[in-house]
NUFI-635103 format. One line per field, with one value per residue (C-alpha): residue in three letters; x, y, z. Coordinates in steps of 0.02 Angstrom, whole numbers, plus 50000, padded with zeros to 5 digits. Example, Ala and Ser with C-alpha at 12.3 -4.5 7.8 and 13.67 -1.06 7.14 Angstrom:
residues 2
residuo = [ALA; SER]
u = [50615; 50684]
v = [49775; 49947]
w = [50390; 50357]
This chain:
residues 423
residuo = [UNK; UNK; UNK; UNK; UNK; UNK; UNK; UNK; UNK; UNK; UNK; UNK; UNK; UNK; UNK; UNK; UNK; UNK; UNK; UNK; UNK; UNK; UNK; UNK; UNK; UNK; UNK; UNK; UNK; UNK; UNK; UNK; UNK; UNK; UNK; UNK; UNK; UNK; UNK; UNK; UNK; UNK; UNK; UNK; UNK; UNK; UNK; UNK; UNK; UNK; UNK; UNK; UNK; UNK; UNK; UNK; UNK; UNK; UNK; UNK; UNK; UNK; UNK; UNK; UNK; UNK; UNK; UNK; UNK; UNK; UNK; UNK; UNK; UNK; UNK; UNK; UNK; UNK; UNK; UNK; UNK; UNK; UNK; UNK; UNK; UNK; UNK; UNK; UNK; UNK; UNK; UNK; UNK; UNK; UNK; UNK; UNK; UNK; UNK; UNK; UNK; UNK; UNK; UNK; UNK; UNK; UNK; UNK; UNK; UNK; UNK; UNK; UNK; UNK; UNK; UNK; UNK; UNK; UNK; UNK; UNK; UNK; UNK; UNK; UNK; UNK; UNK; UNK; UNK; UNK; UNK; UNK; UNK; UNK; UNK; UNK; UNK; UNK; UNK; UNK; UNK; UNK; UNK; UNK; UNK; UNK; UNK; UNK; UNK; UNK; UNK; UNK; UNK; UNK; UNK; UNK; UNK; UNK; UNK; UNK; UNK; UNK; UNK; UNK; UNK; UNK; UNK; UNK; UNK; UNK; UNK; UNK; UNK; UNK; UNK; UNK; UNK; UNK; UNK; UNK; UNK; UNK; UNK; UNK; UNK; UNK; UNK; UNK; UNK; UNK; UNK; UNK; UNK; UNK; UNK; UNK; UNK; UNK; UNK; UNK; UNK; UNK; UNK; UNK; UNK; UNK; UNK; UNK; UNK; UNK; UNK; UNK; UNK; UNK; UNK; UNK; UNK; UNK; UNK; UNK; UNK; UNK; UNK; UNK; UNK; UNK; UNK; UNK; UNK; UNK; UNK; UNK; UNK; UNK; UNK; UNK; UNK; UNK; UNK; UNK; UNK; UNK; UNK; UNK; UNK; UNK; UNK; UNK; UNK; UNK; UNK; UNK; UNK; UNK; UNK; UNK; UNK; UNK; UNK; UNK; UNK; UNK; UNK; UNK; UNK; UNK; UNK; UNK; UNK; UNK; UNK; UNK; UNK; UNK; UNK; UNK; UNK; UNK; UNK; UNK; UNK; UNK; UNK; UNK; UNK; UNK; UNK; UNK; UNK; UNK; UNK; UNK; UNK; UNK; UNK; UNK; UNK; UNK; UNK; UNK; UNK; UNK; UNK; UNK; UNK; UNK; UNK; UNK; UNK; UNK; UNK; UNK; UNK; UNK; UNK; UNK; UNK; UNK; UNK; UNK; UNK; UNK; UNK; UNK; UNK; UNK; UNK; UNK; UNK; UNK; UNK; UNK; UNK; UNK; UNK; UNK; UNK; UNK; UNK; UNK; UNK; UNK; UNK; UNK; UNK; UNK; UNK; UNK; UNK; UNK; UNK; UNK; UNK; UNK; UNK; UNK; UNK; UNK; UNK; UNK; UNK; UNK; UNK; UNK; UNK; UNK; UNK; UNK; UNK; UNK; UNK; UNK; UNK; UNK; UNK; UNK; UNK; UNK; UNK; UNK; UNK; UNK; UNK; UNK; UNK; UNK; UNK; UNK; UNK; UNK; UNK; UNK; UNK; UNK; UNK; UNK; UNK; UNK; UNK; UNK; UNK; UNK; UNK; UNK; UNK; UNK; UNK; UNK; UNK; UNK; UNK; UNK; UNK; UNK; UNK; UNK; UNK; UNK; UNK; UNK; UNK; UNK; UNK]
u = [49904; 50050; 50148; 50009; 49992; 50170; 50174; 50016; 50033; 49999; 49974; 49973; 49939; 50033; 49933; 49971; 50132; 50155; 50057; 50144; 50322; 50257; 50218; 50379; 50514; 50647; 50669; 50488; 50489; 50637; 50554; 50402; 50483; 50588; 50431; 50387; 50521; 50485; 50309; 50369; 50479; 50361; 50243; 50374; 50428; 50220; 50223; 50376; 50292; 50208; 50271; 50350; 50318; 50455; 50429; 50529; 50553; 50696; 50704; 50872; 50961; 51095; 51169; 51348; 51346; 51247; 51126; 50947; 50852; 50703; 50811; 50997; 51083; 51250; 51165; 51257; 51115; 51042; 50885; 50769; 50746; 50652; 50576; 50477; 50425; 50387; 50423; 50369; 50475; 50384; 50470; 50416; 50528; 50664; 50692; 50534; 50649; 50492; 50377; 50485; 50559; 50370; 50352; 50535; 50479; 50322; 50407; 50524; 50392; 50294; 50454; 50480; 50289; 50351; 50501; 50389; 50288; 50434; 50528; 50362; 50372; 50546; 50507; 50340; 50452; 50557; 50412; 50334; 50493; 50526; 50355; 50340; 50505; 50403; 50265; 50366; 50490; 50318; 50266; 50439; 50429; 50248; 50332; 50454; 50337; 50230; 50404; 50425; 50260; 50277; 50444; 50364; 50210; 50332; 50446; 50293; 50248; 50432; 50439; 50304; 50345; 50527; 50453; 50359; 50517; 50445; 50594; 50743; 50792; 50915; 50787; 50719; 50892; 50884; 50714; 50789; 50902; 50818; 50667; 50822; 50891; 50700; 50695; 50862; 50792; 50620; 50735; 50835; 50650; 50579; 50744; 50728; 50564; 50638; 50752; 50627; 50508; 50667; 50717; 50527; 50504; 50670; 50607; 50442; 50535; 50419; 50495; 50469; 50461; 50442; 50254; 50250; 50152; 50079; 49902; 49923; 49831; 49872; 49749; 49795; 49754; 49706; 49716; 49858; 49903; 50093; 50107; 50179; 50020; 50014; 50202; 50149; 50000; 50122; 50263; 50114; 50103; 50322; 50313; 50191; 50310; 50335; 50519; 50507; 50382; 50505; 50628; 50529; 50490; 50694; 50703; 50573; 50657; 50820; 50745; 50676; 50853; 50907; 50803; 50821; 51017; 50983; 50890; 51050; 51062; 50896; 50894; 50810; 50649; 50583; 50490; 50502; 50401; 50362; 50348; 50426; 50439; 50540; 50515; 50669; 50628; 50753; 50585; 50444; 50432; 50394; 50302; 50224; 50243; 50114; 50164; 50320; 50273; 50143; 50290; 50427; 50326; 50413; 50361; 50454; 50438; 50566; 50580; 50742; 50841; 50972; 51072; 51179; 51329; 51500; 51466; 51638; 51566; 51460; 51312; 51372; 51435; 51295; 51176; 51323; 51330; 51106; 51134; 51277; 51126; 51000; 51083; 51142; 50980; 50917; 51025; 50985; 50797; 50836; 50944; 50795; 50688; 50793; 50808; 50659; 50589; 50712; 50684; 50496; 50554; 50649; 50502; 50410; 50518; 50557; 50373; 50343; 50503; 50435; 50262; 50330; 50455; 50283; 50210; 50349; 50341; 50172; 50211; 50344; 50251; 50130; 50238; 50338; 50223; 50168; 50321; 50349; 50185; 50205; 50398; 50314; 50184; 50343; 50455; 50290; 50297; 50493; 50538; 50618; 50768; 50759; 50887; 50790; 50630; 50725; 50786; 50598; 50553; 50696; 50639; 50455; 50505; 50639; 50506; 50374; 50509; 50541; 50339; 50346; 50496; 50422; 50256; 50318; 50452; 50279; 50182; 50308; 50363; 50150; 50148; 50286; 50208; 50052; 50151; 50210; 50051; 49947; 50073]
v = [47531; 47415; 47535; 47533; 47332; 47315; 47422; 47355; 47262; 47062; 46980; 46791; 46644; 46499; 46399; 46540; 46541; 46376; 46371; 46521; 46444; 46284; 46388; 46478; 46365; 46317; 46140; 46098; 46167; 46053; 45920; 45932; 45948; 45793; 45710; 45781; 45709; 45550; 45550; 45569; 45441; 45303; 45353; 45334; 45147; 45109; 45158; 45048; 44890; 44958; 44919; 45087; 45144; 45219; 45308; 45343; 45444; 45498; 45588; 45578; 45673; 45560; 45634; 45541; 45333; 45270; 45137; 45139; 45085; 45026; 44878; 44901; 44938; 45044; 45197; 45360; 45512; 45623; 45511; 45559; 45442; 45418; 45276; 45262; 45130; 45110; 44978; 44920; 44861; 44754; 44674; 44517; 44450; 44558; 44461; 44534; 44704; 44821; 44764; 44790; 44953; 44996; 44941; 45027; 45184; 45182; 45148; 45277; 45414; 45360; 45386; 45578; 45602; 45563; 45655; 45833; 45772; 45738; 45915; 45999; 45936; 46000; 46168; 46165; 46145; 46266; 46388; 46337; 46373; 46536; 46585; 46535; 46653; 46809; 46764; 46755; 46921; 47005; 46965; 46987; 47175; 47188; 47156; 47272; 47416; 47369; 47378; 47558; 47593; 47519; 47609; 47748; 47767; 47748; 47879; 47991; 47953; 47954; 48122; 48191; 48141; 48198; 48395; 48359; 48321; 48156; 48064; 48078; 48133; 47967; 47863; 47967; 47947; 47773; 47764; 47886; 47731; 47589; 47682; 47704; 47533; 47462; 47589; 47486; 47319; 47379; 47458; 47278; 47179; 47273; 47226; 47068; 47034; 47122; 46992; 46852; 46907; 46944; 46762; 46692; 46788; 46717; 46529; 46597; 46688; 46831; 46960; 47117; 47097; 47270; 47236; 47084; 47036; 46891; 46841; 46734; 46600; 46491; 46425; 46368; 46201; 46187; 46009; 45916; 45716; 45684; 45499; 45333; 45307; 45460; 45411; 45249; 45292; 45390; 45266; 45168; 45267; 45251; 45161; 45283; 45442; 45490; 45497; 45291; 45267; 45351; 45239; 45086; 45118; 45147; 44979; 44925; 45002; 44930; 44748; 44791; 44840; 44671; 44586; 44734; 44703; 44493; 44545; 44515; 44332; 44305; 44324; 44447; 44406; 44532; 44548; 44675; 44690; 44840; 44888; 45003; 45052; 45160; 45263; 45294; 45423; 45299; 45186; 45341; 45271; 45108; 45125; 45295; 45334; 45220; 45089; 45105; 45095; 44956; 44848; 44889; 44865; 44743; 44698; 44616; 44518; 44447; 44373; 44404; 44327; 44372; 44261; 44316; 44227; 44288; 44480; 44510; 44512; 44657; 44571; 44490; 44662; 44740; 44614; 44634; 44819; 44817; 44691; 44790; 44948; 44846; 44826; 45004; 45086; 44950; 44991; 45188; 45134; 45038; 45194; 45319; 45203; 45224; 45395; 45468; 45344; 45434; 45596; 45553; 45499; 45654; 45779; 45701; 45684; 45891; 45909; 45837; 45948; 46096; 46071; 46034; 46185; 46293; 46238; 46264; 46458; 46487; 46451; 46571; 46708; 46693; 46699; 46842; 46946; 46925; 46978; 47110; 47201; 47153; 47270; 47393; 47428; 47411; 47548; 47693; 47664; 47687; 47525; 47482; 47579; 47583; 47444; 47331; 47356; 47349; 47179; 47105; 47204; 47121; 46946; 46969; 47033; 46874; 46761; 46840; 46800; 46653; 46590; 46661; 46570; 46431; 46413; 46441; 46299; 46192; 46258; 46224; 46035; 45994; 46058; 45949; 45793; 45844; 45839; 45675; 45590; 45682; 45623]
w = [50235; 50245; 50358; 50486; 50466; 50476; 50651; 50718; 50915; 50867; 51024; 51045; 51159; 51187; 51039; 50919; 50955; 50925; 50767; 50701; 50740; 50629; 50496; 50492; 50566; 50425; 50510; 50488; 50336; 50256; 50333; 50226; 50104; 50116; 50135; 49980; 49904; 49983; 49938; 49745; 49766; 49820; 49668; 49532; 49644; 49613; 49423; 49383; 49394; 49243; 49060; 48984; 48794; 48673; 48524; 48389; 48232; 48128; 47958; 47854; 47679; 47613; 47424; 47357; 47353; 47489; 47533; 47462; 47613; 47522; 47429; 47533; 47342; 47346; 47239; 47156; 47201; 47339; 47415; 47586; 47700; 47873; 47998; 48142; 48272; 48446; 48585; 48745; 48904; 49049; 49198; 49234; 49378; 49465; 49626; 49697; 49685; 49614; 49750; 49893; 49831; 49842; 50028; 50079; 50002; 50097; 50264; 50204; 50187; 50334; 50439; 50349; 50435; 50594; 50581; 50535; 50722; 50818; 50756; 50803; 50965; 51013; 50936; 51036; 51192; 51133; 51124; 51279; 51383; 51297; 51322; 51508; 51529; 51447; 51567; 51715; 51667; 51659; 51837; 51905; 51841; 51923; 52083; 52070; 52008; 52180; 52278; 52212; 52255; 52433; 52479; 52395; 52522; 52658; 52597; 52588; 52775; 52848; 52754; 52844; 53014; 52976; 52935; 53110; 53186; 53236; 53153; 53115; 52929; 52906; 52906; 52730; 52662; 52681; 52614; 52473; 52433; 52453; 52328; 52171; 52215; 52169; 52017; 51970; 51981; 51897; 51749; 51754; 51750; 51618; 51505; 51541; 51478; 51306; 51294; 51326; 51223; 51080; 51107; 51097; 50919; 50853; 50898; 50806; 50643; 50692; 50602; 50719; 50912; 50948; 50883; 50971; 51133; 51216; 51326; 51472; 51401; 51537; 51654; 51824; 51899; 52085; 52114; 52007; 52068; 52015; 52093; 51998; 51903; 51813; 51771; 51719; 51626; 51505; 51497; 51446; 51295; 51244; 51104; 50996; 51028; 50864; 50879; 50904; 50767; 50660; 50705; 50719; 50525; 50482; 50552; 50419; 50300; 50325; 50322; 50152; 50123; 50138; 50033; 49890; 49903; 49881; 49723; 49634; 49697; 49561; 49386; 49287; 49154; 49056; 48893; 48755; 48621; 48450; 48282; 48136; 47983; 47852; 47690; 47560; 47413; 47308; 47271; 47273; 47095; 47120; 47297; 47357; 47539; 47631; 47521; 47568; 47759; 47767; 47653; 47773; 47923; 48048; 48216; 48358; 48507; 48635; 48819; 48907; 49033; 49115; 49257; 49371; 49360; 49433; 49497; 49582; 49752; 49725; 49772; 49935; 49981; 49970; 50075; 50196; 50220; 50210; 50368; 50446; 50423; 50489; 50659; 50681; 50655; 50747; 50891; 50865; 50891; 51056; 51109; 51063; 51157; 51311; 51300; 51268; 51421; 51528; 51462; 51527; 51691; 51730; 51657; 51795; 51939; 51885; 51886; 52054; 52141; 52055; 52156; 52297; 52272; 52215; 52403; 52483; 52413; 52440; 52643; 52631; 52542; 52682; 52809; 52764; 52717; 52871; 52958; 52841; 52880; 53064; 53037; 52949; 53085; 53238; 53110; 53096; 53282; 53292; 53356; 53195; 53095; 52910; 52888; 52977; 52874; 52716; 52761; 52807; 52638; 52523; 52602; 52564; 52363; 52363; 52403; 52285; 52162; 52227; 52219; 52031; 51961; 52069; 51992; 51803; 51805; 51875; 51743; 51613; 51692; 51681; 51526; 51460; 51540; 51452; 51295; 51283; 51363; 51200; 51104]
């Protein structure tokens, strides 16, 4: 069972592939779980407002002269001895530190969540490009299986008029090798899309390409507008790329940072407060155990406050280098800012040469397809020597190729535009 599962063809569209690559991508996945730790991090900063309870017990054997703990006499004999108690810690003014660690930690995690989208989104480029390439390898192979097909027909033909003596047998010979020349570049096409679809499974962590496929998932759009208002209508949407939100939330952070390092300045109240008792086998006599504990039983209660006075310059360093933080992630924010606005501008000015390039290639399919059939008709009739047809035949396959690569590199610059206007 797991030997056929293992071998079975898994084909994919572009979505799976995507959603397979999320699952399995190491960078996604130590980015969840750094939010993780993030996420654990802002619910121990929420809990610490909260006062925290200690316990304690201890049992003791003391045997030469010792201390009776019952009446504190020096004593000659072997006594047993233990306590208990508990006591409770509550912050009650930190220089606002517990509330803001709260708030950093929040803009902290929120930034992690970003971080997961915007690594999705470069591996979802990743995967589109590599995908595109499988797609396009595949249809670059189809044309050369039709050009062996082609020169094969013609081959048949020539053949036939050569046995009638109605050509000359050259002209075979150079159909001969034009027909292993195409079996060359077929051989070469149908490599090529191994090593696409080798690269797309190693973007996916697909562990076995050989059982790997894909479906052209793709659907093509007849009538696509690139003009300044589509442009516009995504710079529109800059500022909620999650790669800025990110960094819009650093900068949070960091401001946080400076009023966490100015903590210091303030002084510290808290108030402590418990209870305990002991039992000494020195009095079991007099007292018997609970005795013992409800006489020794001692509570406490105190409020403490603690100025800071002289703290070396610690302090002041620290509110300087939180500043010094501020402005250089602020800077890296205004930087990302920038770039991922020109990384928009060139997707679409690439998206808008790649359709004109696609139109471009569609006119010269046309027209050289109709010259090549046009050759093809003028060589059956002899006006035409091999060469010469194999020249109108190369042109026709180089702009086939041409139209292919052409119309890929559109779909892929679209699809990228796509991206960061859904974004």
């Amino acid at each position: 069972m797991f030997y056929f599962e293992g071998d079975a063809q898994h084909r994919f569209s572009l979505n799976q592939c995507i959603e397979y690559a999320y699952k399995h991508n190491f960078d996604v996945k130590l980015k969840e779980l750094r939010l993780k730790q993030s996420e654990n991090t802002l619910e121990q900063s929420e809990k610490a407002i909260y006062p925290n309870l200690l316990g304690s017990f201890s049992q003791g054997i003391n045997s030469g002269r010792s201390i009776d703990p019952f009446s504190n006499d020096f004593i000659q004999r072997t006594i047993s001895s233990n306590s208990f108690g508990a006591n409770a810690n509550f912050t009650i003014f930190s220089g606002f530190s517990l509330k803001n660690q709260i708030i950093q930690n929040q803009y902290n995690a929120e930034a992690d969540h970003l971080e997961i989208q915007g690594a999705k989104n470069e591996l979802r480029t990743r995967i589109t490009l590599a995908y595109m390439q499988v797609l396009m390898n595949q249809e670059l192979s189809k044309i050369s299986q039709e050009q062996i097909q082609n020169i094969q027909v013609q081959y048949d033909r020539v053949k036939a008029l050569v046995s009638e003596g109605n050509m000359p047998k050259t002209n075979l010979i150079d159909l001969d090798a034009q027909l292993a020349t195409a079996e060359f570049d077929a051989l070469n096409a149908k490599n090529n899309i191994d090593v696409s679809k080798l690269s797309l499974t190693q973007l996916m962590a697909f562990p076995n390409f050989t059982a790997f496929d894909i479906e052209n998932s793709l659907v093509e759009e007849k009538t696509i507008l690139l003009n300044d208002n589509y442009l516009q209508n995504i710079l529109s949407g800059l500022y909620f790329q999650p790669i800025i939100k990110s960094a819009e939330f650093r900068v949070r952070s960091a401001s946080i940072g400076i009023k966490l390092a100015e903590a210091g300045k303030y002084p510290t109240v808290s108030l402590g407060t418990g209870f305990g008792s002991a039992y000494s086998s020195a009095a079991a006599k007099e007292y018997n155990y609970f005795h013992q504990l409800g006489f020794n039983l001692n509570q406490f209660a105190r409020l403490s406050i603690n100025f800071p006075i002289y703290t070396n310059g610690q302090v002041k360093g620290r509110i300087s280098n939180a500043q010094v933080n501020q402005k250089i992630i602020e800077t890296q924010l205004s930087q990302t800012k920038l770039q991922t606005k020109q990384e928009i501008e060139q997707a679409y000015l690439t998206a808008k040469i790649a359709q004109e390039k696609l139109k471009a290639a569609q006119r010269q399919v046309y027209a050289q397809q109709i010259a090549y059939d046009s050759a093809k008709d003028r060589y059956l009739e002899g006006l035409l020597h091999a060469i010469e047809l194999n020249t109108f035949r190369i042109n026709l396959e180089k702009s086939k190729s041409n139209l292919i690569q052409s119309k890929y590199e559109f779909y892929f610059r679209k699809i990228m535009l796509d991206y960061y206007s859904n974004m």
